[in-house]
C-alpha positions, -999 to 999 in steps of 0.1 A, spaced: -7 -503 312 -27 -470 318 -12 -445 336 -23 -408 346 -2 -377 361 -14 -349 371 1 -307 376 32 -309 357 34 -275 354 62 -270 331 89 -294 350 101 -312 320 129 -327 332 108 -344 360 82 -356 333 106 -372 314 126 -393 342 92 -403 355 80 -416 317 117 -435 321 110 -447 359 76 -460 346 89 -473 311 66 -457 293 60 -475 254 39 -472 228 18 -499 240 6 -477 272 -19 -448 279 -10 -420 294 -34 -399 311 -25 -361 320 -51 -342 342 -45 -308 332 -19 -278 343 7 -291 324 20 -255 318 30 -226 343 48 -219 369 77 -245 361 105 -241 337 94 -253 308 57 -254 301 63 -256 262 81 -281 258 59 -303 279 34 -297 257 56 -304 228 62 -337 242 25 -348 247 18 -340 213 37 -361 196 26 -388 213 -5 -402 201 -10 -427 231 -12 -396 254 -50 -386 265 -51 -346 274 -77 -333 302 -83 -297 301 -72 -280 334 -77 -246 347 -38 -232 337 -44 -246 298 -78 -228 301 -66 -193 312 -40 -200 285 -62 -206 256 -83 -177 267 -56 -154 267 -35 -171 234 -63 -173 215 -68 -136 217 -33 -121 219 -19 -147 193 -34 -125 161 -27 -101 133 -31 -65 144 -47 -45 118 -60 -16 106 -95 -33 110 -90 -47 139 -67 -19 161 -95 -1 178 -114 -32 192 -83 -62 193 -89 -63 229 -114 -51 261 -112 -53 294 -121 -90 297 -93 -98 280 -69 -76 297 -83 -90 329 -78 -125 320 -43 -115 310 -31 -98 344 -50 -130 362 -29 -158 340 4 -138 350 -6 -140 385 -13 -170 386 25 -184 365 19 -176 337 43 -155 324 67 -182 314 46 -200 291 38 -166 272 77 -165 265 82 -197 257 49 -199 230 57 -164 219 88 -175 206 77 -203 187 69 -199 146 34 -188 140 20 -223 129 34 -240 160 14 -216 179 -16 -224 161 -10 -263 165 -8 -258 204 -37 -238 207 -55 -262 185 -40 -289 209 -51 -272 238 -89 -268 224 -97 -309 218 -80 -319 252 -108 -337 270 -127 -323 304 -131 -361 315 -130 -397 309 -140 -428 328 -121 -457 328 -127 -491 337 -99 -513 348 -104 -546 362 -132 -545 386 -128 -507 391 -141 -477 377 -120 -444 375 -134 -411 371 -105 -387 355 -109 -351 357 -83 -322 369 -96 -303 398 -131 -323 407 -166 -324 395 -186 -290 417 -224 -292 426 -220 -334 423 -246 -357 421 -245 -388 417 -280 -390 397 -264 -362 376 -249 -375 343 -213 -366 335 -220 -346 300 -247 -326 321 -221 -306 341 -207 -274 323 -168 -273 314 -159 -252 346 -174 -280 373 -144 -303 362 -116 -273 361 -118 -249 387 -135 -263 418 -114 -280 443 -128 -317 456 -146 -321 492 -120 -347 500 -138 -355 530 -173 -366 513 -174 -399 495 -192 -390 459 -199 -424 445 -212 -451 468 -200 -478 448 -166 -484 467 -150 -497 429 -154 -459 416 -128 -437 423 -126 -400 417 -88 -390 402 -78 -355 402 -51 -333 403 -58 -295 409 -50 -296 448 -14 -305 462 -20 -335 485 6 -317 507 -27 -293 515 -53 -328 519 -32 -352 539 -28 -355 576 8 -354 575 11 -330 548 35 -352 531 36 -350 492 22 -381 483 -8 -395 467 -41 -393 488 -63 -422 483 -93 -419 507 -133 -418 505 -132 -431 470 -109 -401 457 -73 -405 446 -59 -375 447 -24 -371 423 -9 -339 422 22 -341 445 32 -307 446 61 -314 420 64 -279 412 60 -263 449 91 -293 454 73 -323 460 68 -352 437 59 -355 407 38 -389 404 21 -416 380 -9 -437 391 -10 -467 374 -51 -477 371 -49 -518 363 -23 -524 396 -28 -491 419 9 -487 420 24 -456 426 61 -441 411 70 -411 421 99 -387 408 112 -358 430 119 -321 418 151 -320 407 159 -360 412 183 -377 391 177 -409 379 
């Protein structure tokens, strides 16, 4: 089976009960649309986790972005070549803006790691996908975290630039592909803020499915499974 979650933002413990819930093997696909660090407890060792498992497929999302952004230019040698210009005021922009935005837990946690586990992660971090599309069964699925801004349906899917699928929140109210078997799947905005009765469950409407529960904001965590449509969902802090 093929699964995808979405905004696991650091809640570990959640991830693993719902790979359990799901019984996740090495026969499976695993799908994870972005922000799996921030805000949450423990963004690193989520990311530990996917790594080391080569049936997991990694989409970038906007958190591992401002990460890498940041990492990639804090995580380096100072010198005596280097002092005067190691950093401007991009990059002390683009710090203050990842702290405000949670991530000041995942610069702990990866700052105390060894300096080639660093360098794995940030390498991890720099081939994780910015879409896929899936077919399953008689349906297509369009994976990406947060949407695909200025769509067109003409428009091919390598034509967009890296920040239409990261940073622009879905028009959940517009149908994109008229072909009712091709679904949009993203995470980026907590269904909690898209449904009706702002519950925190997956939104499937229009052709979009919508997955990020909120698990972090204490909502659900959740796993969509593409051949069957079902649904499992693990709440913050549920014991299973």
């Amino acid at each position: 089976m093929r699964y995808v979650i979405a905004d696991i933002h650091g809640c570990y413990n959640e991830y693993r009960q719902l790979l359990e819930k799901i019984e996740f093997s090495q026969e499976d696909e695993l799908y994870i649309l972005g922000d799996a660090v921030d805000r949450g407890p423990e963004p690193i060792k989520v990311l530990e986790d996917m790594m080391m498992r080569p049936n997991v497929i990694y989409i970038l999302g906007n958190h591992e972005y401002m990460m890498l952004k940041v990492l990639s230019r804090l995580d380096k040698e100072i010198t005596s070549e280097n002092a005067e210009g190691y950093l401007d005021s991009d990059d002390i922009t683009a710090y203050i803006h990842w702290m405000q935005d949670g991530g000041e837990v995942t610069c702990r946690q990866f700052r105390a790691l060894p300096a080639e586990r660093r360098r794995d992660i940030l390498e991890y971090i720099e081939d994780a996908w910015l879409y896929d599309e899936v077919e399953a069964g008689r349906n297509t699925f369009i994976l990406a975290h947060a949407g695909i801004h200025h769509f067109n349906e003409k428009k091919s899917l390598e034509a967009y630039d890296f920040t239409d699928f990261i940073f622009y929140r879905c028009d959940y109210g517009r149908r994109y592909y008229r072909n009712k078997n091709t679904y949009l799947v993203t995470g980026h905005t907590p269904t909690m803020n898209i449904r009706a009765d702002k519950k925190p469950l997956v939104y499937r409407e229009k052709g979009h499915i919508a997955i990020d529960c909120g698990c972090v904001f204490g909502g659900n965590l959740a796993a969509f499974c593409l051949e069957t449509g079902e649904v499992t969902y693990v709440a913050r802090n549920e014991n299973v």
